[in-house]
TIVO-2410 file (N, C-alpha, C; in nm, 3 decimals):
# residues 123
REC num residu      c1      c2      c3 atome chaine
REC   1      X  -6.837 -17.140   1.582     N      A
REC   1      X  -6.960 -17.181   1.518    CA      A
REC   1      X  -6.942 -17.325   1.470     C      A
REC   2      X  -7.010 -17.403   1.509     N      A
REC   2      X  -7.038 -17.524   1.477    CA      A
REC   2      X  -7.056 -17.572   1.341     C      A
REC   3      X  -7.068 -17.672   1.255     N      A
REC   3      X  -7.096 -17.728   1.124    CA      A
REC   3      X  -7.218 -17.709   1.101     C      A
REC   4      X  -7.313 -17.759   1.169     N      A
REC   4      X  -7.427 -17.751   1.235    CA      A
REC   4      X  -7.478 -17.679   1.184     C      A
REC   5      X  -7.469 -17.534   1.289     N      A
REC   5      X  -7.511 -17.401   1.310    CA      A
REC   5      X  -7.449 -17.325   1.161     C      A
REC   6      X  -7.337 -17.389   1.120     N      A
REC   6      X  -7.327 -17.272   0.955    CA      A
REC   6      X  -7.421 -17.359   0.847     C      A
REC   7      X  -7.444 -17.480   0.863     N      A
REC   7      X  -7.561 -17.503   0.804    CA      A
REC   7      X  -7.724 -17.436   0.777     C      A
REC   8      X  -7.726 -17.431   0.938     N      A
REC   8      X  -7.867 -17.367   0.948    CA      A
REC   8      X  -7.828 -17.226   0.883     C      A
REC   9      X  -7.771 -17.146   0.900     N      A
REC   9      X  -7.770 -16.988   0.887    CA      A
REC   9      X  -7.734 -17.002   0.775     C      A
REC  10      X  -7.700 -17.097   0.640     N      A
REC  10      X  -7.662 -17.071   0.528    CA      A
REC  10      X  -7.780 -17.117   0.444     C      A
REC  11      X  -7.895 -17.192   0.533     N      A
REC  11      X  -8.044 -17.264   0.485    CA      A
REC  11      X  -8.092 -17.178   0.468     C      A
REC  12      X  -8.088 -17.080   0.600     N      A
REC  12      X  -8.170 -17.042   0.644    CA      A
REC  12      X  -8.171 -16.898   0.524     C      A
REC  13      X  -8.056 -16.815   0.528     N      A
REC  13      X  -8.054 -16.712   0.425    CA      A
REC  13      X  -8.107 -16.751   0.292     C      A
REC  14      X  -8.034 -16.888   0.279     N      A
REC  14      X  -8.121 -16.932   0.102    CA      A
REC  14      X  -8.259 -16.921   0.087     C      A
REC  15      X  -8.352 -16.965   0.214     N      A
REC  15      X  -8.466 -16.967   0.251    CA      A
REC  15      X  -8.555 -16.797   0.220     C      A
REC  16      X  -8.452 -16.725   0.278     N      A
REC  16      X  -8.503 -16.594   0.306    CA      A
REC  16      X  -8.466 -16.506   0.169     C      A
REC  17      X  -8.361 -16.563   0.075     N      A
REC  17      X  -8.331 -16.530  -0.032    CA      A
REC  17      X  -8.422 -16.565  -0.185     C      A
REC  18      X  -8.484 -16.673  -0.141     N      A
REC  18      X  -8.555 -16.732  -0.206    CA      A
REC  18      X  -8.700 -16.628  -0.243     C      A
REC  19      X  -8.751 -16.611  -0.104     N      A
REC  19      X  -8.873 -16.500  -0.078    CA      A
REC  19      X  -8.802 -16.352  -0.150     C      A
REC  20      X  -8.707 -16.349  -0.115     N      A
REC  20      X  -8.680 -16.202  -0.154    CA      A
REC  20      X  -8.711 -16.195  -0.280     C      A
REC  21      X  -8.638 -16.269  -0.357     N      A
REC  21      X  -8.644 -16.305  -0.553    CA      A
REC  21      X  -8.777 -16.243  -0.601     C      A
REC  22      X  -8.871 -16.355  -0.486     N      A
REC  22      X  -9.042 -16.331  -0.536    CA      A
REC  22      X  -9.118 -16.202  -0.528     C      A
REC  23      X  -9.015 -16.102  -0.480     N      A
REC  23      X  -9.110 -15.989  -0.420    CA      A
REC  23      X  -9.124 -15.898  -0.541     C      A
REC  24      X  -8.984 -15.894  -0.647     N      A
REC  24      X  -9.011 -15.815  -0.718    CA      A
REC  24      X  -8.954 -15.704  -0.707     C      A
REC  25      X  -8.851 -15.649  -0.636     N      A
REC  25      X  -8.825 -15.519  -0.565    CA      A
REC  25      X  -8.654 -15.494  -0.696     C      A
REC  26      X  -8.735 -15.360  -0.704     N      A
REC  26      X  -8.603 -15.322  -0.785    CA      A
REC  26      X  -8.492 -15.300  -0.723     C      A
REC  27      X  -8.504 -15.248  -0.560     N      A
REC  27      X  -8.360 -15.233  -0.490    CA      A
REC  27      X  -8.406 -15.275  -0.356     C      A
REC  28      X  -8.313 -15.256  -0.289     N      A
REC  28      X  -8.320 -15.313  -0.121    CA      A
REC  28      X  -8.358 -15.152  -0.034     C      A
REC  29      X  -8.300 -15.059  -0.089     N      A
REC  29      X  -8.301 -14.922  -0.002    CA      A
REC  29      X  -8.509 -14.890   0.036     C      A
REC  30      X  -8.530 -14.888   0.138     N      A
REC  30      X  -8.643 -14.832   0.224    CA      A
REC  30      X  -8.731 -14.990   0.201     C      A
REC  31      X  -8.672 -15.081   0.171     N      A
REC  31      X  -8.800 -15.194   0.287    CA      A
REC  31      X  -8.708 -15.280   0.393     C      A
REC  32      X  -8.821 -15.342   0.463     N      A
REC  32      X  -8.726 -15.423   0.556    CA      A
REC  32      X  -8.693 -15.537   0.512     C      A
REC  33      X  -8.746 -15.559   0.411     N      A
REC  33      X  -8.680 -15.708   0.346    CA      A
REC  33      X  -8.546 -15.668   0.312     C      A
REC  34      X  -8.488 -15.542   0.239     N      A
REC  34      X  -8.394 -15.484   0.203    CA      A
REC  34      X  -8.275 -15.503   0.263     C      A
REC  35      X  -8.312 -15.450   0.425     N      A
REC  35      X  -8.210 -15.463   0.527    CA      A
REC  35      X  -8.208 -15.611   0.530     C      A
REC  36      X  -8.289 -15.683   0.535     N      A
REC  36      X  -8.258 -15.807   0.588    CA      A
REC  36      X  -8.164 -15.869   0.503     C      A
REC  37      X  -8.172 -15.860   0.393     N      A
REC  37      X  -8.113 -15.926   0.263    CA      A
REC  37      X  -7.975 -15.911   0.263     C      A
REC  38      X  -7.922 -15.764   0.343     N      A
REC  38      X  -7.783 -15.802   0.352    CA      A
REC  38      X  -7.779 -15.869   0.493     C      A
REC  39      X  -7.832 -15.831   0.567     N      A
REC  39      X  -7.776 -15.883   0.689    CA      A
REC  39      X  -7.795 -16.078   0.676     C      A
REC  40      X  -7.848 -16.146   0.589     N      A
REC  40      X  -7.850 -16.261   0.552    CA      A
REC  40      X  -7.741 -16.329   0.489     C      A
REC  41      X  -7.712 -16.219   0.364     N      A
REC  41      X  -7.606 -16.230   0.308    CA      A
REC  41      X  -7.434 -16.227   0.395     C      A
REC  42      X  -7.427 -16.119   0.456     N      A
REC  42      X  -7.351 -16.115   0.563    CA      A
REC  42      X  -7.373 -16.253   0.622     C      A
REC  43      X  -7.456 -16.311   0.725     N      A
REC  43      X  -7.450 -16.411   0.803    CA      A
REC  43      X  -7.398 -16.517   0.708     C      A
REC  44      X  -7.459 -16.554   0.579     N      A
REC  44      X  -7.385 -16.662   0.483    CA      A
REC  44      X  -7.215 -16.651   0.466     C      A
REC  45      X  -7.151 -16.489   0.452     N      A
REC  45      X  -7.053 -16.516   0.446    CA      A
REC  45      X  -6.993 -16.563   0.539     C      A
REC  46      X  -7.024 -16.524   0.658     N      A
REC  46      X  -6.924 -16.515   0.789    CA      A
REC  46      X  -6.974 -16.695   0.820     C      A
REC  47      X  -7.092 -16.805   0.802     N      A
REC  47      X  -7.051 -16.914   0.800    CA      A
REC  47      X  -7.001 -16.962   0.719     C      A
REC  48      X  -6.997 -16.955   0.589     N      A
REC  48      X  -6.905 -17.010   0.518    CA      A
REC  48      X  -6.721 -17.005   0.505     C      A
REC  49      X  -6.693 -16.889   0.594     N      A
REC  49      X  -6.555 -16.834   0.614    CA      A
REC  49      X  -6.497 -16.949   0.724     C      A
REC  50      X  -6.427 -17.034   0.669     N      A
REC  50      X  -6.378 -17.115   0.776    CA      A
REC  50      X  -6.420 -17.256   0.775     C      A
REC  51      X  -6.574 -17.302   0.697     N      A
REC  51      X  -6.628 -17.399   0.709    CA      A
REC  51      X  -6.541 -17.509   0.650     C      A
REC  52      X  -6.465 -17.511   0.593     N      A
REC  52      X  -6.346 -17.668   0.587    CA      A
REC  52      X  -6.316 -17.707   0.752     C      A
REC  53      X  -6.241 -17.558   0.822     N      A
REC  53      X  -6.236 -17.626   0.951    CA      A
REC  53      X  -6.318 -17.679   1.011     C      A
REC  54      X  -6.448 -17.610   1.045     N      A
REC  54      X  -6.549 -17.677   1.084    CA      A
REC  54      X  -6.539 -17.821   1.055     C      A
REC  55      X  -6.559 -17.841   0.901     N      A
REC  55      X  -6.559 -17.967   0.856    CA      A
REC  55      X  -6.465 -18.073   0.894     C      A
REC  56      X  -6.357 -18.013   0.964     N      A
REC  56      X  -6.276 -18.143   1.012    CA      A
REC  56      X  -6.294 -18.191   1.127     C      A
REC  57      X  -6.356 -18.056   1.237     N      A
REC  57      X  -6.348 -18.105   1.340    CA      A
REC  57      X  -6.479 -18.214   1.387     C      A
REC  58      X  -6.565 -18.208   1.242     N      A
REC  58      X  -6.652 -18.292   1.244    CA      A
REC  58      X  -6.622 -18.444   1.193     C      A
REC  59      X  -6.548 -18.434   1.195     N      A
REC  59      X  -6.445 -18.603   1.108    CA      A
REC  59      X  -6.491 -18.661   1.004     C      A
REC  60      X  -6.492 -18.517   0.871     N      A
REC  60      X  -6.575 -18.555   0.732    CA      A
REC  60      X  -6.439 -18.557   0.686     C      A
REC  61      X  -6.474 -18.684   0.588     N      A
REC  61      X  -6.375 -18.732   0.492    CA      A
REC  61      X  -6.275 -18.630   0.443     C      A
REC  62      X  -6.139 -18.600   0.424     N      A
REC  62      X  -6.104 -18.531   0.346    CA      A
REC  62      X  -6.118 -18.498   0.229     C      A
REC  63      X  -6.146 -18.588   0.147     N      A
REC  63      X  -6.141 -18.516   0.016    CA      A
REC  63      X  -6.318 -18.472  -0.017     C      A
REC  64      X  -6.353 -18.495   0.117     N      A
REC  64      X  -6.563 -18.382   0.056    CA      A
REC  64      X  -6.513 -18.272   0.116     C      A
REC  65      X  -6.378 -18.266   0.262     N      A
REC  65      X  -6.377 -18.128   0.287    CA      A
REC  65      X  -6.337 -18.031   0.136     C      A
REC  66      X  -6.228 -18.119   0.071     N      A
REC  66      X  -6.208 -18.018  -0.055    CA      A
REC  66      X  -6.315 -18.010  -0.159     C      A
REC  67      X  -6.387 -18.053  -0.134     N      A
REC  67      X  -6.523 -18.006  -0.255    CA      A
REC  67      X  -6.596 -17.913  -0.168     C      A
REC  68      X  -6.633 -17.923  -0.049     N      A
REC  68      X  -6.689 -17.810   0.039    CA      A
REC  68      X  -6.625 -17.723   0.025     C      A
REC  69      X  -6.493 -17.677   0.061     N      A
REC  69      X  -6.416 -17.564   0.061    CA      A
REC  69      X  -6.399 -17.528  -0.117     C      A
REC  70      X  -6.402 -17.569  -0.200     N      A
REC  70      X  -6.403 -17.488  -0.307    CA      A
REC  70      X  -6.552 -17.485  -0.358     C      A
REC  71      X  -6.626 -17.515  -0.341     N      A
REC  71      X  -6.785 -17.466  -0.317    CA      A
REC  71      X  -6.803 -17.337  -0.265     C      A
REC  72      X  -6.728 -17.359  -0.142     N      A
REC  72      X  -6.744 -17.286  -0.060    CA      A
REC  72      X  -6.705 -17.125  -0.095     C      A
REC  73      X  -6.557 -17.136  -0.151     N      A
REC  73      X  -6.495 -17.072  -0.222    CA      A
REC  73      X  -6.556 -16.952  -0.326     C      A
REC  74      X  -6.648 -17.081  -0.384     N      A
REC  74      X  -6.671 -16.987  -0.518    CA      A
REC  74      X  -6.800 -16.924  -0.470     C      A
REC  75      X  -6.871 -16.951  -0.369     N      A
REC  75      X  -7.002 -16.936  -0.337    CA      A
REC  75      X  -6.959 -16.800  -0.239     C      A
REC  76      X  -6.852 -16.761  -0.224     N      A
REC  76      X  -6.851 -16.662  -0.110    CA      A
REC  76      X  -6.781 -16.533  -0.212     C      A
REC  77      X  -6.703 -16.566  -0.354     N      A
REC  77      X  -6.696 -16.487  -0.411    CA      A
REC  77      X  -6.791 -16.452  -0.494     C      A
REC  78      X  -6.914 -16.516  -0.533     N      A
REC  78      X  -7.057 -16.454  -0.556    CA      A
REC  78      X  -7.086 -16.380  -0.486     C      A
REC  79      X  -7.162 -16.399  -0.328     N      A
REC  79      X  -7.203 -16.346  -0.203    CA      A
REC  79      X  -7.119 -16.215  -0.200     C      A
REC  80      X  -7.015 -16.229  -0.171     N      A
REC  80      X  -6.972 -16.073  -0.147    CA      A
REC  80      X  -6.977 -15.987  -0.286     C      A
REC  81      X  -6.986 -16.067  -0.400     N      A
REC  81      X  -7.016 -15.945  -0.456    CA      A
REC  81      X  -7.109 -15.916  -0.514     C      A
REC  82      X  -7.220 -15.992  -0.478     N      A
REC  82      X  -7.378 -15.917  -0.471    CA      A
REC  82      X  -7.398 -15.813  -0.319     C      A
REC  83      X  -7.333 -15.863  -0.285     N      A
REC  83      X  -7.341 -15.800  -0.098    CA      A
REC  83      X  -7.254 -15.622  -0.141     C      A
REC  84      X  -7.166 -15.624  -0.179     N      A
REC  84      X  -7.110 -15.475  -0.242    CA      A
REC  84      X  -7.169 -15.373  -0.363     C      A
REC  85      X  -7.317 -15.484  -0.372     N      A
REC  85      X  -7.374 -15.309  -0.477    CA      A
REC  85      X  -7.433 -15.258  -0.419     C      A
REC  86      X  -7.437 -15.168  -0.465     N      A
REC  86      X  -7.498 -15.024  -0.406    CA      A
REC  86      X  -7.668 -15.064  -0.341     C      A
REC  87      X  -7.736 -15.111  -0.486     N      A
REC  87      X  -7.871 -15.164  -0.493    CA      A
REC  87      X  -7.908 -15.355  -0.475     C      A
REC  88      X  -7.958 -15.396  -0.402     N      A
REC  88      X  -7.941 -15.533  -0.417    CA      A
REC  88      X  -8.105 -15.575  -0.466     C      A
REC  89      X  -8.148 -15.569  -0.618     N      A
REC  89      X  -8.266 -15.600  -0.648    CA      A
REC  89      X  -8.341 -15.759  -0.628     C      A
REC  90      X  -8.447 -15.777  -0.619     N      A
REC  90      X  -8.491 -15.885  -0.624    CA      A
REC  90      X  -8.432 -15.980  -0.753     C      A
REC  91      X  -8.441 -15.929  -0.857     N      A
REC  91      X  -8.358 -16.017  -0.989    CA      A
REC  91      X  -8.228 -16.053  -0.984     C      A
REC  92      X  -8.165 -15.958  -0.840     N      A
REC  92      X  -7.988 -15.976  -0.851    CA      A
REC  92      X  -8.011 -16.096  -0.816     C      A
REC  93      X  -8.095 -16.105  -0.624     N      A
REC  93      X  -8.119 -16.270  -0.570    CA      A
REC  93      X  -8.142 -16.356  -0.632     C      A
REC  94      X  -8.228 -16.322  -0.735     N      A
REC  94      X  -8.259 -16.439  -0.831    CA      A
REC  94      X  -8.145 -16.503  -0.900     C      A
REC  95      X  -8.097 -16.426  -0.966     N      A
REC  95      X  -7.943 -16.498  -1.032    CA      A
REC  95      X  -7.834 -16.570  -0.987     C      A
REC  96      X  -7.846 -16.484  -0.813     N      A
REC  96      X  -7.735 -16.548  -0.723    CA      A
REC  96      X  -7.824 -16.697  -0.672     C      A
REC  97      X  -7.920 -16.694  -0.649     N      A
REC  97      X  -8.004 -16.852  -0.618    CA      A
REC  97      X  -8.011 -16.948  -0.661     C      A
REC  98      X  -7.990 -16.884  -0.848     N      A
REC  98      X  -7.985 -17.023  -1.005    CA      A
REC  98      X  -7.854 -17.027  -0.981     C      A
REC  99      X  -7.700 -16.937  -0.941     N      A
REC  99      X  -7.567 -16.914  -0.925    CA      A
REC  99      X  -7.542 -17.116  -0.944     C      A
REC 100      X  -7.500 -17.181  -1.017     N      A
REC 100      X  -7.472 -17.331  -0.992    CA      A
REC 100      X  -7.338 -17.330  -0.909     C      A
REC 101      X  -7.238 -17.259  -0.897     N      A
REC 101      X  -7.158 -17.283  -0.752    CA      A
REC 101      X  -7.292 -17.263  -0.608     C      A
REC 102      X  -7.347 -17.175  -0.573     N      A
REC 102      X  -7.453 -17.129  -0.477    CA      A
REC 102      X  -7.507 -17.337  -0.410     C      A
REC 103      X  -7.555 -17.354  -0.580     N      A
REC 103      X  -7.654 -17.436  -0.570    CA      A
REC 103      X  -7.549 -17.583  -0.522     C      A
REC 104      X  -7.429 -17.605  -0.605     N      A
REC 104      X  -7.334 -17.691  -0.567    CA      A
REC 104      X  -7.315 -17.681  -0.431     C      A
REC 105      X  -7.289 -17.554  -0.350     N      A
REC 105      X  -7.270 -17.544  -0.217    CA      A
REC 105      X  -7.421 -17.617  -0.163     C      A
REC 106      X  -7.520 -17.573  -0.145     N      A
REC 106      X  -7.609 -17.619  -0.084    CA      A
REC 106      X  -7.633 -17.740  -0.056     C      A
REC 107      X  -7.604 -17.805  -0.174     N      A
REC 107      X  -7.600 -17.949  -0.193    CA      A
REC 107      X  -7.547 -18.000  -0.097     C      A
REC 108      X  -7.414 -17.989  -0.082     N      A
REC 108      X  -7.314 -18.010  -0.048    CA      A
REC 108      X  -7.342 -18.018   0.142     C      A
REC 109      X  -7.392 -17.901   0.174     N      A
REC 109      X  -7.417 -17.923   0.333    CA      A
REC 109      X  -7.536 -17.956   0.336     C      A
REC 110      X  -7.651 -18.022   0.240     N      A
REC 110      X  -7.799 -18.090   0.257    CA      A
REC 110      X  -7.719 -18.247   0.334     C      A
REC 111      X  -7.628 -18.247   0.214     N      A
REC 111      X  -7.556 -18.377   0.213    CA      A
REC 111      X  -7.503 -18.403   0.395     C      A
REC 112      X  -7.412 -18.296   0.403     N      A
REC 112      X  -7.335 -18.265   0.538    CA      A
REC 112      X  -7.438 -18.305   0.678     C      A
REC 113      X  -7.537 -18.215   0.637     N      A
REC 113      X  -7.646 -18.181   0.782    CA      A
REC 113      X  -7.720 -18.320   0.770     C      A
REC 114      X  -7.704 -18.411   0.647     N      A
REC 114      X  -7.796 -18.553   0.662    CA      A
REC 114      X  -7.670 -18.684   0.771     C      A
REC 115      X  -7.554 -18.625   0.721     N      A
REC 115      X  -7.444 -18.697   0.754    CA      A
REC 115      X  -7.440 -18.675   0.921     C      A
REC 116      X  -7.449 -18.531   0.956     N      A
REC 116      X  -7.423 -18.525   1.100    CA      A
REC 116      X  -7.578 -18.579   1.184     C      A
REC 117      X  -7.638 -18.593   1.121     N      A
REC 117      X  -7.788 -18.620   1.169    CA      A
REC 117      X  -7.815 -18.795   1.224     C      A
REC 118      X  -7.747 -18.825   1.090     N      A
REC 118      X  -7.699 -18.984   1.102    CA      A
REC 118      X  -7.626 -18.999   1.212     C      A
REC 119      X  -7.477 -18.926   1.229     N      A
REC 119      X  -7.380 -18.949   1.320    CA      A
REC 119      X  -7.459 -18.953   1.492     C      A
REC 120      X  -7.550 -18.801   1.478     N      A
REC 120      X  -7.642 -18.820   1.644    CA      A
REC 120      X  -7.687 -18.977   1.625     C      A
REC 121      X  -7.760 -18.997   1.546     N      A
REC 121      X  -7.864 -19.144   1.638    CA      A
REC 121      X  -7.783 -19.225   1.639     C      A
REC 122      X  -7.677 -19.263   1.534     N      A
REC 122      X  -7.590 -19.349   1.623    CA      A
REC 122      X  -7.460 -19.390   1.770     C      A
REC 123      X  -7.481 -19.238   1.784     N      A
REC 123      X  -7.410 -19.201   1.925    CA      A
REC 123      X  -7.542 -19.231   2.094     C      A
***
């Protein structure tokens, strides 16, 4: 998986995490937003698992890879453990969304995905 591509799928869940918050739902069990919410969550972890490498093979500075990777870090020991309750309510998303590691991470690859964006037009 590309830098890229764990960008998008880590937007993209925040995106879909964001909606969830608004719905109001005391648990995830019998809607389909429910299911989705882990399977989002899931996709966030599994790009964030690894993303320093990613980050090198993209030829980002070393020392933002170490602010990514402990972003990264703390943002995946949130994630999995909203991802392990039983019930995943709309208010849990909410907390994990204000989460300021969550939000530090995001930053962090807005920053990334502007950097590799730059790198295309000048190639």
């Amino acid at each position: 998986m590309t830098l890229a591509e764990r960008c998008d799928a880590i937007e993209e869940a925040y995106e879909f995490m964001l909606a969830y918050a608004a719905q109001g739902l005391a648990e995830d069990a019998g809607s389909s937003s429910g299911a989705q919410i882990r399977e989002f969550l899931r996709q966030s972890i599994k790009a964030l698992t690894g993303i320093a490498d990613a980050c090198s093979a993209e030829d980002i500075d070393n020392s933002f890879i170490r602010v990514v990777e402990r972003d990264a870090e703390s943002s995946l020991a949130a994630l999995s453990m909203v991802l392990a309750q039983p019930a995943i309510s709309s208010q849990l998303i909410d907390n994990l969304n204000a989460s300021i590691h969550l939000r530090a991470l995001l930053t962090d690859l807005f920053l990334l995905d502007e950097i590799l964006k730059l790198q295309l037009v000048r190639t």
